[in-house]
N, C-alpha and C positions, 0 to 999 in steps of 0.2 A: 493633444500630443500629435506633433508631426508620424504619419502611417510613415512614412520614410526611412524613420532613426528605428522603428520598431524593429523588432527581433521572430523569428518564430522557433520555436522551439517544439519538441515531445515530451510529455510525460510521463514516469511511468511511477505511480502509486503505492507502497505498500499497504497490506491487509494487520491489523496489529488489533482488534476490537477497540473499544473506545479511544483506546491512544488513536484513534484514526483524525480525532479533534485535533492533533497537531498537526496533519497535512492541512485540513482547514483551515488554520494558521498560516500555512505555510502558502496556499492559494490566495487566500484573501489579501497578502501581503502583497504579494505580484499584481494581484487583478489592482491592486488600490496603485502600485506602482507605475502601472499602465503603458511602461515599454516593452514588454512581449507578450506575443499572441502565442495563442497553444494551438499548433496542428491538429493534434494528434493525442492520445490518454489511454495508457492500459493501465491497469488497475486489478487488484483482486481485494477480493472479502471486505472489511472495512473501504479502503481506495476505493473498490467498487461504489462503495454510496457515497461517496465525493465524485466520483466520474458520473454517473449518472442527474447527480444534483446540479452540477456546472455545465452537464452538457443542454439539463432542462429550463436552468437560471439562462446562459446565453443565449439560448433558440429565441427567447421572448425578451429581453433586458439586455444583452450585449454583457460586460463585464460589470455593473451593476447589479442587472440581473442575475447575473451566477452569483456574487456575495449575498445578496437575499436568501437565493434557494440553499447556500449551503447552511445557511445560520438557517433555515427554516426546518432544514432536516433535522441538523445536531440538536434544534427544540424539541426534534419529533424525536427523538432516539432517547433525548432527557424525560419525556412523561413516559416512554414506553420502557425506562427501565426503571420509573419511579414504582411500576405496576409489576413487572418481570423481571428483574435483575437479581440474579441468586447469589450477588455480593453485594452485602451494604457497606457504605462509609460511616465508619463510626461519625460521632460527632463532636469529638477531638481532633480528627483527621481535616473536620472543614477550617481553623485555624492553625493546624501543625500539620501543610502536607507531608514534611517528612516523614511524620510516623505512620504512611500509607500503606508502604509493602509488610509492615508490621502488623497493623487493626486488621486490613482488607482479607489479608489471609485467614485469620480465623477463620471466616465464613467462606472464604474460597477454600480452604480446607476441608472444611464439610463436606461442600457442592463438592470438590475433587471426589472424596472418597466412594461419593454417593454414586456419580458417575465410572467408577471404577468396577461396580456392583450391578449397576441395572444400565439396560442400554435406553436409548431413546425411547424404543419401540417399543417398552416395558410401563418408565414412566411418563411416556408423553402418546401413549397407542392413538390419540384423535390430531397427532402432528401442529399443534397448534404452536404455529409460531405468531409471534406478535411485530417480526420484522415486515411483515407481509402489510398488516393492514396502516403499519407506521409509511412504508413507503408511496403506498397509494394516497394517501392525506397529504404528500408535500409533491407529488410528479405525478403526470397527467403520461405514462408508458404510451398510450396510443399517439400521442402527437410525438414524444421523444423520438421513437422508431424513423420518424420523416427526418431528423437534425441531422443537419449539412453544415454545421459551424462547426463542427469539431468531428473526428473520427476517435470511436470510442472502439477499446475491446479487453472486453471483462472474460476473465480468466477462471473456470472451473475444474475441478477432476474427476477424470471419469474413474467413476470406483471399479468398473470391474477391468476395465483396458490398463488401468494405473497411470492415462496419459491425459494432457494439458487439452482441454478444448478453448477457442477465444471465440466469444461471441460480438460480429460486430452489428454498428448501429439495429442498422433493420431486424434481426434477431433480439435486442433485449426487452423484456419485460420482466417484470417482477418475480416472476422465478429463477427468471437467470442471474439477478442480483443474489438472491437467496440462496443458490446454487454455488456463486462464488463465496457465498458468507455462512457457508452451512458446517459447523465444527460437528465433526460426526457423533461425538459423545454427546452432546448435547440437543442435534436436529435429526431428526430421519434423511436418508440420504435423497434427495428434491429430482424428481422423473423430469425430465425433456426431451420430447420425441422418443418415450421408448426405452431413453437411456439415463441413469440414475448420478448424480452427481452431490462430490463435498468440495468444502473448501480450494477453490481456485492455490491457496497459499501454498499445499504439498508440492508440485511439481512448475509453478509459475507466479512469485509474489514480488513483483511481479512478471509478467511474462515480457520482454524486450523483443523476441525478433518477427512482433505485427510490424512494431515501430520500423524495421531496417527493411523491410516488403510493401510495406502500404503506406510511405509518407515520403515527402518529399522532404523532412528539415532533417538536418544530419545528429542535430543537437539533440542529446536524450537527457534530459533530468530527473535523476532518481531523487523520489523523496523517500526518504526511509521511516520506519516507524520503530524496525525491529535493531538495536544496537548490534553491529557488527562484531565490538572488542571489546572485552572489558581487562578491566586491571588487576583482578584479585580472582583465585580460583574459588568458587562454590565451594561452603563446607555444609552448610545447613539444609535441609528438605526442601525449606523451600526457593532457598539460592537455586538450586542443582535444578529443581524443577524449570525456573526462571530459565536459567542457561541456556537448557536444552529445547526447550520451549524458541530461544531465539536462535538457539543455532539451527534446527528443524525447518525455519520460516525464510530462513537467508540462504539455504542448502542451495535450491536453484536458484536463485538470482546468483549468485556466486559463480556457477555453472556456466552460467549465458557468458558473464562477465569474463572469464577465463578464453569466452569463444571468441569475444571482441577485440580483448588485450591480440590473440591470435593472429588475426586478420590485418589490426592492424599494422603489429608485426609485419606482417608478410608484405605490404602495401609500402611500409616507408623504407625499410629493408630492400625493398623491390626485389624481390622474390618471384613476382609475378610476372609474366610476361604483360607488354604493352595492351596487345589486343582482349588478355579477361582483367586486367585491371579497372576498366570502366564500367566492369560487371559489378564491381564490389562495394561498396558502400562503404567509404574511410566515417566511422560513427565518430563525431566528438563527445564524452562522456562529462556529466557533472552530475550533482550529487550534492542533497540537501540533507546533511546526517543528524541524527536525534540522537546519537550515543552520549553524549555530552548535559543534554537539553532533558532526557529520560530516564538518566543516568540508576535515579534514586526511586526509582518506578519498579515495581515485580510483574509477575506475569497476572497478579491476583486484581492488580488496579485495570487491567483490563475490560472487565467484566462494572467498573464502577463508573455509574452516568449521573450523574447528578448536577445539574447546572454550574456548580463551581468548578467542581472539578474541569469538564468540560472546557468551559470559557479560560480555566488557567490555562490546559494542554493547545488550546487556542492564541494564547497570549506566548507561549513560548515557542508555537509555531513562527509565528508572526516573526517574534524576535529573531530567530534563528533562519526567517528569508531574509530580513533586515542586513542581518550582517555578509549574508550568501550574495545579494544583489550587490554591496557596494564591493565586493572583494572579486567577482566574476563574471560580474555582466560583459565586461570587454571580453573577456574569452568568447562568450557565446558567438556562433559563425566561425571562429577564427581557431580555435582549438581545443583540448579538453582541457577542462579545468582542474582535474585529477590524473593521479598516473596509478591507471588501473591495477599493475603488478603491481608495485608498490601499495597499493593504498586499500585492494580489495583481496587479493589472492596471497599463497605460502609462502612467507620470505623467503628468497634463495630457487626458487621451483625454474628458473632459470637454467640452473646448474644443470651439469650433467647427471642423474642418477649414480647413485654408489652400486659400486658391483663388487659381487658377491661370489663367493671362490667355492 
């Protein structure tokens, strides 16, 4: 592939637990596509161990090597939930995945309740997590920390501040992957330097504005995991859970998005004077959505690793860059491929506010 026609682009990751196999998908498709290089990768919780796997596959293998190391992880995350995963897939669900959000729940039902009742530090008091020793088995962290082919930054929360930390390259090791992937019901909250952190997902899933300070490409690609919209209002326990579950994980990225639409408002609008206009960074926005692709998925399959599983959410990643690449690769460089108000934020929020007498 002529380096010339190539593109570069940023990525920014969502966290969704296993669903994280469809960003997999959705990487492997690109890397196999082979016209765009990745600047730049923020990532939280799940995303985080795609960011980390790609940044360890390319230091040694170039885009070869990153589709090794991700398929080597999502191995390692299929034995380590064949051993710890507190939902099983029935085994009617491995020939009818429809009936996933259905089987899967019973037992994420359970686990739900259980964790409703006793905190981590009750029944896990020796904090054994099994993400720890999975990650070490596929990524060598001390050679990661030197990679210069990609700028990485994995997004944590600080529990007691309630604010976003990003950890870049030189800073991550296996705790701080752990830190971004730590659902507090489930992990003890993971110490770094002193300071205690959960899931990267609360306040940055991911986090965007490393990408609009620390990178040169304007192009940000969101890969999503978590459904922005759905069509039908939750009536059942465990719809409602699902919901909120994804509206919770989309809360800040929403938030960022809202700050971009802003900006660049203000920039084509020219709003700005001449002289801070060059200060600003006009972001092009795109977006790789799983709402579609995930649709038929709960919050309970989540939690479910098992090789099929897996290699499906793989295969509909895959599809769903497939049709993303031949619909918007010409935008890349040149514009956004979505229109943020429209596409991410309150219809109408435009308008004026109503006033009130």
């Amino acid at each position: 592939m002529d380096k010339q026609k190539k593109k570069t682009v940023n990525l920014a990751l969502q966290g969704g637990g296993t669903h994280g196999a469809f960003a997999w998908g959705v990487l492997d498709r690109i890397l196999e596509d082979g016209r765009i290089d990745i600047e730049g990768i923020s990532a939280t919780s799940a995303g985080s161990l795609n960011a980390v796997a790609y940044g360890w596959g390319a230091m040694n293998g170039g885009p070869e090597g990153a589709r090794q190391a991700l398929e080597d992880l999502w191995r390692e995350v299929s034995k380590a939930g064949a051993l710890y995963s507190p939902v099983r897939q029935w085994p009617m669900e491995k020939s009818w995945l429809g009936a996933a959000p259905a089987l899967s729940g019973l037992t994420f039902g359970i686990f739900s309740t259980w964790t409703r009742v006793f905190s981590p530090y009750q029944f896990n008091p020796l904090d054994i997590n099994p993400l720890r020793d999975m990650l070490c088995n596929c990524i060598d962290f001390d050679e990661l920390v030197r990679c210069d082919c990609v700028d990485l930054f994995i997004s944590a929360t600080n529990v007691c501040t309630g604010q976003v930390r990003v950890f870049r390259n030189e800073e991550i090791t296996p705790e701080v992957v752990l830190a971004s992937s730590c659902l507090p019901n489930l992990f003890q909250a993971v110490e770094i330097d002193g300071e205690h952190y959960w899931d990267g997902g609360y306040m940055g899933n991911p986090s965007l504005f490393p990408l609009f300070y620390y990178t040169r490409s304007r192009d940000i690609v969101i890969v999503h995991i978590n459904p922005i919209e759905r069509d039908d209002v939750p009536r059942t326990a465990m719809d409602i859970e699902n919901r909120l579950n994804e509206i919770t994980f989309n809360a800040s990225l929403l938030k960022e998005l809202r700050a971009i639409a802003f900006v660049v408002k203000l920039l084509e609008e020219k709003w700005i004077r001449d002289e801070y206009r060059e200060k600003l960074k006009h972001v092009l926005v795109h977006s790789v959505r799983a709402d579609e692709a995930l649709k038929d998925l709960g919050v309970a399959t989540k939690f479910v690793s098992n090789w099929e599983f897996l290699t499906n959410l793989r295969d509909r990643g895959r599809e769903t860059a497939e049709r993303w690449l031949a619909e918007n690769f010409d935008c890349l460089g040149h514009r956004s491929s979505v229109d943020v108000r429209m596409e991410y934020l309150q219809r109408g929020e435009d308008r004026p506010l109503a006033r009130t007498t």
